[in-house]
C-alpha positions in Angstrom: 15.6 -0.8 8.7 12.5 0.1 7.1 9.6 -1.6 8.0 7.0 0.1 5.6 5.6 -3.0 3.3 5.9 -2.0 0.0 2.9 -3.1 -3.1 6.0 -5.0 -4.8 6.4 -7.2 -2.1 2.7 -8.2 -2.2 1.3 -7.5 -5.8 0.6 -10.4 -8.2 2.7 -10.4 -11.1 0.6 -11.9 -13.7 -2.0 -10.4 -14.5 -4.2 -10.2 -17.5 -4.7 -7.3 -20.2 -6.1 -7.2 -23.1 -5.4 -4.2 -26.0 -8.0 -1.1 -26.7 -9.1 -3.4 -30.0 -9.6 -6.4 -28.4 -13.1 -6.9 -28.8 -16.2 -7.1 -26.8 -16.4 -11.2 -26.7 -12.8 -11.6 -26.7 -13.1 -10.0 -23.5 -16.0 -11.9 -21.8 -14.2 -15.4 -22.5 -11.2 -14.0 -21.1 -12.5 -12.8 -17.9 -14.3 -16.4 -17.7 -11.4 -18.4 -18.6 -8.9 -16.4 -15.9 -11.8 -16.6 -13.5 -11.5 -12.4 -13.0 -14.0 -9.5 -13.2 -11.2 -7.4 -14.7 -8.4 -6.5 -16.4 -6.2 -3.4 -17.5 -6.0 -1.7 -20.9 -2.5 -1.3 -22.1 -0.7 -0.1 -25.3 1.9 -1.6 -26.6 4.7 0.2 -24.5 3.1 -1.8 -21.8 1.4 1.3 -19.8 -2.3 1.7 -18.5 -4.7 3.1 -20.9 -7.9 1.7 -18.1 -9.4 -0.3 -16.9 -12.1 -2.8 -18.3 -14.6 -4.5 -15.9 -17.7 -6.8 -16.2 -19.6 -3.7 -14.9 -18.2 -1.9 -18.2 -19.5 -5.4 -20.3 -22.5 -5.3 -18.9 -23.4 -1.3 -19.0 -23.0 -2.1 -22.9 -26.5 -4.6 -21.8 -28.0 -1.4 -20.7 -31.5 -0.7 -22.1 -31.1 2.2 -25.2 -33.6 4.5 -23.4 -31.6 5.3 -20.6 -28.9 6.8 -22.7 -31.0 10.5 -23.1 -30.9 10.3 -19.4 -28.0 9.4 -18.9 -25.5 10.4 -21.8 -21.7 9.2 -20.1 -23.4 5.8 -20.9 -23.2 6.2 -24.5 -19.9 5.1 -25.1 -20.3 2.1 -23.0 -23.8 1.1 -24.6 -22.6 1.5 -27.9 -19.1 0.6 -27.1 -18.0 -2.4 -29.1 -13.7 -3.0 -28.1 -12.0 -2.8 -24.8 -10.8 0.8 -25.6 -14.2 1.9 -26.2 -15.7 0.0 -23.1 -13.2 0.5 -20.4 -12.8 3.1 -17.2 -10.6 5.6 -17.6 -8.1 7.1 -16.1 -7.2 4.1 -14.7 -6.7 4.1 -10.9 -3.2 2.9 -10.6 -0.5 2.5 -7.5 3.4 2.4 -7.8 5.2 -0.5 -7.1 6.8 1.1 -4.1 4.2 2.5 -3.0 3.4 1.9 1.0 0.3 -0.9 1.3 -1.9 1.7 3.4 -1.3 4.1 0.1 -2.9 1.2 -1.9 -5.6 0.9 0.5 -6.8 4.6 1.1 -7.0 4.5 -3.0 -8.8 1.4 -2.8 -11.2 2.9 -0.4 -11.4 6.0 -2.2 -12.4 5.1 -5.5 -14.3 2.0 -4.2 -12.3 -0.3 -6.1 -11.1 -3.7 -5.2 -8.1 -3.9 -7.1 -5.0 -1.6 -8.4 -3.1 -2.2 -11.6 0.7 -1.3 -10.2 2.8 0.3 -12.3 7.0 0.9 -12.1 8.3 4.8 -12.3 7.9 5.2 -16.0 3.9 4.0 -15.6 4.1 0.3 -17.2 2.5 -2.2 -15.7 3.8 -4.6 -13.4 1.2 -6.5 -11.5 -1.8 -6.1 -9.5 -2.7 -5.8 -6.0 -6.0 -7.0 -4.3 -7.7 -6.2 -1.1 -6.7 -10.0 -0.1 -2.8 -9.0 -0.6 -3.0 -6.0 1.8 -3.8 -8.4 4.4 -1.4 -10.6 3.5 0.6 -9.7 6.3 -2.0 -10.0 9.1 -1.2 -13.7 8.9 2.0 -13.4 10.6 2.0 -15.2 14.2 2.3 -13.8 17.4 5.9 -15.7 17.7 7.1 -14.3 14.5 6.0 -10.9 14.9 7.7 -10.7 19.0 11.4 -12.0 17.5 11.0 -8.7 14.8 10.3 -6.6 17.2 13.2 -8.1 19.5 15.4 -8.1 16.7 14.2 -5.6 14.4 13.1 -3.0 16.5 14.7 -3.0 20.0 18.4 -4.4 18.8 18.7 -3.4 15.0 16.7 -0.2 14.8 17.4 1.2 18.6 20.6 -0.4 20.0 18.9 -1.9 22.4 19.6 -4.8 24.6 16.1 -6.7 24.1 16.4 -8.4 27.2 16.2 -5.5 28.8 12.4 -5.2 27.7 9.6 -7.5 28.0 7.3 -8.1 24.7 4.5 -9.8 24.8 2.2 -10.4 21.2 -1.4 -11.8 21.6 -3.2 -12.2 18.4 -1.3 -9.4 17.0 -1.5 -6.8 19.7 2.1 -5.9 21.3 2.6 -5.1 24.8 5.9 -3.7 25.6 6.7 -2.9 29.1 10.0 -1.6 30.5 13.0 0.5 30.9 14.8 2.5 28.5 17.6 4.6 28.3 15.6 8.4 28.0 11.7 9.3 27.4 12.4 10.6 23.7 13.2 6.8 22.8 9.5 5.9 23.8 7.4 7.0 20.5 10.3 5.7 18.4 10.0 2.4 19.2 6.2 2.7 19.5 5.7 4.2 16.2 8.4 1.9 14.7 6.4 -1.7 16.2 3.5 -0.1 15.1 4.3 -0.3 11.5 5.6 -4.1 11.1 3.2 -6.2 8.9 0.6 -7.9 11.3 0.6 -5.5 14.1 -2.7 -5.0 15.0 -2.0 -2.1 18.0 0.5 -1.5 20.5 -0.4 -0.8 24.1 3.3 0.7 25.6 4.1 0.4 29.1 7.5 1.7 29.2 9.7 3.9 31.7 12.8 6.3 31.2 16.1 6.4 33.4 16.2 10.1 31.9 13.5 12.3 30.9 14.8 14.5 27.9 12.0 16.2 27.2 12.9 19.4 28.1 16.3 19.3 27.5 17.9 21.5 24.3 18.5 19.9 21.2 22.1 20.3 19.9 23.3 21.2 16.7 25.0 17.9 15.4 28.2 18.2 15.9 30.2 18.8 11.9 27.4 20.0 10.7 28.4 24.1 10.3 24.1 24.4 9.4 23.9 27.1 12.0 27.2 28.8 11.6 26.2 29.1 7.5 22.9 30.3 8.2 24.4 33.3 11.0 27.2 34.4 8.0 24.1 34.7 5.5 22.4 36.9 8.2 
């Protein structure tokens, strides 16, 4: 089971674009009429050129004067088609990318939004700040049965009546015995990353601590005996 969300599962398929020669007011009555503040730059193989943004529009606004201060300004100031106006490289995320990926880009660039593209860099759709947290809106009851089900019996083999879960406005508590002390961060790291989990405080015992005990070569294997015959 993988519980990692993927961008595809919470982009927005349609999105708008416009071409590098669509022009200036083509542009404005687009972003008006879809209601957005953006919209990627692709060619006609469908792949991001950039990105153009009413902060590109209005930097064409900008007074003349501040162009010999500021000379990255002049293509934008003078800049009279989408190709001409927009942001480039464009910031982009792959569809099957993890959500936090999408976020740590969104935080580093300081953008609200990422074109997503598929593996050959075409776009796809378009993820917002509001998606990410799309899955935060999962209820308590919803998010105990996936860790029941998902975690304990599917991912772990475990009996899940055998360990009490509890989910208060997102935060797990999980409390219990399991089989040996190794199991523990699994199953904490694996609730951890199901949409809507806010934390997980673990309260959990071991009938065995393995800790300390040697870890086996997997039985088939032959990695060791290969490696000793190369020696």
């Amino acid at each position: 089971m993988n519980n990692r969300r993927r961008v595809r599962t919470v982009m927005r398929p349609n999105v708008l674009t416009v071409k590098p020669e669509t022009p200036f007011k083509a542009i404005a009555v687009l972003f008006a009429s879809w209601g957005v503040s953006g919209a990627p730059v692709v060619d006609e193989e469908g792949r991001v050129l950039g990105v153009v943004s009413q902060k590109d529009l209005l930097a064409r606004e900008s007074e003349h004067s501040l162009l010999k201060f500021r000379p990255k300004l002049r293509r934008k100031v003078q800049g009279t088609s989408a190709g001409e106006l927009m942001s480039r490289p464009a910031v982009t995320v792959e569809q099957d990318a993890g959500v936090t990926e999408a976020a740590r880009l969104m935080e580093d660039h300081r953008v609200r939004r990422l074109p997503v593209v598929d593996d050959e860099a075409r776009l796809v759709g378009i993820v917002g700040r509001s998606d990410l947290l799309r899955g935060f809106l999962r209820t308590d009851t919803e998010l105990k049965e996936e860790v029941r089900t998902g975690v304990l019996l599917r991912s772990m083999s475990l009996d899940p009546t055998t360990v009490s879960v509890v989910v208060h406005n997102g935060v797990v508590t999980i409390s219990g015995e399991v089989e040996r002390t190794s199991m523990i961060p699994v199953i904490v790291a694996l609730i951890r990353r199901l949409d809507g989990v806010v934390d997980v405080r673990e309260r959990l015992t071991a009938a065995l601590d393995d800790k300390h005990l040697p870890i086996e070569e997997p039985v088939g294997t032959g990695v060791l005996d290969s490696l000793k015959r190369r020696a």
